[in-house]
Structures are given as C-alpha cells and as structure tokens.
C-alpha positions in Angstrom: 10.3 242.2 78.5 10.0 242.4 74.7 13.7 241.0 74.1 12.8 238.1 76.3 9.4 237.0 74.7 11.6 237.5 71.3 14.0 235.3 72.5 12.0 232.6 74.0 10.1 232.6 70.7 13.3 232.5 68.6 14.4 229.8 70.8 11.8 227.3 71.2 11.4 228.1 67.6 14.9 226.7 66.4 14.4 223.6 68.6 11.1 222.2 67.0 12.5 223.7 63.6 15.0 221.3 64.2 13.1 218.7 65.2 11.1 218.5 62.1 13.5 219.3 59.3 15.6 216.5 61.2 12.4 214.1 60.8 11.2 215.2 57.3 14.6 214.6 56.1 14.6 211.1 57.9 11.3 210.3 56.1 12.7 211.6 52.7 15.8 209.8 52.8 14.6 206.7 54.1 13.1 204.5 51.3 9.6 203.4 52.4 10.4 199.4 53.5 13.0 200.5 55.6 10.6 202.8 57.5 8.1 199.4 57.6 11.4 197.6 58.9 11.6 200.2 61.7 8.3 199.8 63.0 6.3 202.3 60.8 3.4 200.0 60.3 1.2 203.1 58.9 3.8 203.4 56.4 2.6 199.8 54.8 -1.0 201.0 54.5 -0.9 204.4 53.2 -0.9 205.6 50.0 2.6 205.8 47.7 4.5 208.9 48.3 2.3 210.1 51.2 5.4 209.6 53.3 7.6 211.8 51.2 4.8 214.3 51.4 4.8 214.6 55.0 8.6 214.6 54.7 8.8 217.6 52.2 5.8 219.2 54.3 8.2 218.5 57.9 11.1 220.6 56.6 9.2 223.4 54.6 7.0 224.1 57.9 10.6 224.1 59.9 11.7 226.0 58.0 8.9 228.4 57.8 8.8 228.8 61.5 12.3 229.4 62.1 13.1 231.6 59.0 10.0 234.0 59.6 10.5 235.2 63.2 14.3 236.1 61.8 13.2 237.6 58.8 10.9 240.1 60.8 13.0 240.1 63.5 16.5 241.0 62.0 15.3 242.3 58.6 12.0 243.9 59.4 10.1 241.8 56.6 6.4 242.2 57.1 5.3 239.8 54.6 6.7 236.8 56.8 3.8 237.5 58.9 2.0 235.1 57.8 4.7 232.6 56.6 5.3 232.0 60.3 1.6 231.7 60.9 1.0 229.5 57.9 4.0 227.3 59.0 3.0 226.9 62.2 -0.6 226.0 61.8 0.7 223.6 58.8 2.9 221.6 61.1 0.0 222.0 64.3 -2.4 219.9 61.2 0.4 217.2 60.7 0.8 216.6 64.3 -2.9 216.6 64.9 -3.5 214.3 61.9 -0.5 212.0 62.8 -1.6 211.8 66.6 -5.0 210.3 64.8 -3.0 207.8 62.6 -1.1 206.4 65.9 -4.6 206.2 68.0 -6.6 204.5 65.1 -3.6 202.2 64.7 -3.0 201.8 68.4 0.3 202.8 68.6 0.3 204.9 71.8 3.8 205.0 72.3 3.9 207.9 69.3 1.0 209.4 70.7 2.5 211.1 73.6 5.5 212.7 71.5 3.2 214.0 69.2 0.8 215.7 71.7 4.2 217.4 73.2 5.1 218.6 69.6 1.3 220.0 69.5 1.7 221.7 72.8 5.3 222.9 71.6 3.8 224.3 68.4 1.0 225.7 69.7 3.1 227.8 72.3 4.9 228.9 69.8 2.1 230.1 67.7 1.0 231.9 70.7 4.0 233.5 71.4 4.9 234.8 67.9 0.9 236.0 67.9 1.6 238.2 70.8 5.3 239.3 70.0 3.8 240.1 66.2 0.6 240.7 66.2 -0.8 241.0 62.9 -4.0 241.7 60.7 -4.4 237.9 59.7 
C-alpha cells in the first residue's frame, strides 16, 4: 500500500512539475508584448517584471515538488521535508492568486484550468502529508 501512495505521489507529482516549469519557462522566454499579443491582457496592466517573477517562481516550485519527494524518497534526505511543503503551498498561492486575476478581469476561460491545477496541487500536498508526515 505504501509503494502505491509513493508512486501516485511521485507521479502526479512529475506531471504538474511539468506543467509549471513548462509555463514558467514560457513566461520567461516570452518577452512581455508578445504575451499581450497572445491574449494575456493582465500582462498589459501589471507591474514590470511581475511576469518573470511568476515565471522564475513556476519553475522553482516545480521543481521543488518534484525534486523533494525523490530526494527523501531515493536518498533518505529529511531536510526536503519541508522543501516539498514549501513548494507546494508556493505554487497552491500562485494558482489561487492567478484564479483572482482571471475573475477580476473576467477571463473565465483561465479560471477553470487554474482551479484544476489547485485541486491537482492540493492532492498532492495531501498525499506527500500522509506518505511523509512531518513535524512542520
């Protein structure tokens, strides 16, 4: 039972990893008209460099979550306890925060990816909590 809750957590894990390295790298490469062209309206009216914030805070959080679980996992690492934690509760505050953006703007076709990434993160959370508990 153990091995499967580890690998269910390693798993979903890598995925939304992915996910947000893939979009923090997007929003770093990505020079900020570009984004505007590409139907990032919020973009336009927030302040400068706020996007490649979010983009250097997408990819640490990624890979935070993915790099803890195999750091206690395969190396036995304690102190990634609350790496993993910190990551995920990091990324849970820019989906949260994001899902605001979109519903102040109007822009409910972001919403509902967001609240899936939030309910993805959140599982995740959960999951590591329960596979490693710790003394946080």
């Amino acid at each position: 039972m153990e091995y499967t809750l580890i690998g269910a957590a390693l798993l979903v894990s890598a995925f939304v990893a992915f996910s947000f390295i893939k979009a923090g790298i997007h929003k770093l490469r990505t020079p900020d008209e570009k984004l505007i062209e590409g139907g990032w309206g919020w973009v336009k009216s927030s302040p400068k460099g706020t996007v490649k914030f979010i983009g250097v805070a997408e990819v640490l959080g990624g890979l935070g979550v993915i790099l803890s679980p195999l750091a206690i996992t395969l190396f036995n690492l304690d102190w990634a306890y609350g790496l993993g934690v910190a990551a995920g509760v990091g990324l849970v505050t820019i989906m949260v925060l994001a899902n605001i953006v979109h519903i102040a703007r109007k822009e409910f076709k972001y919403t509902w990816k967001t609240g899936l990434m939030v309910l993805a993160f959140t599982v995740i959370v959960t999951v590591l909590l329960a596979v490693y508990p710790t003394n946080i």
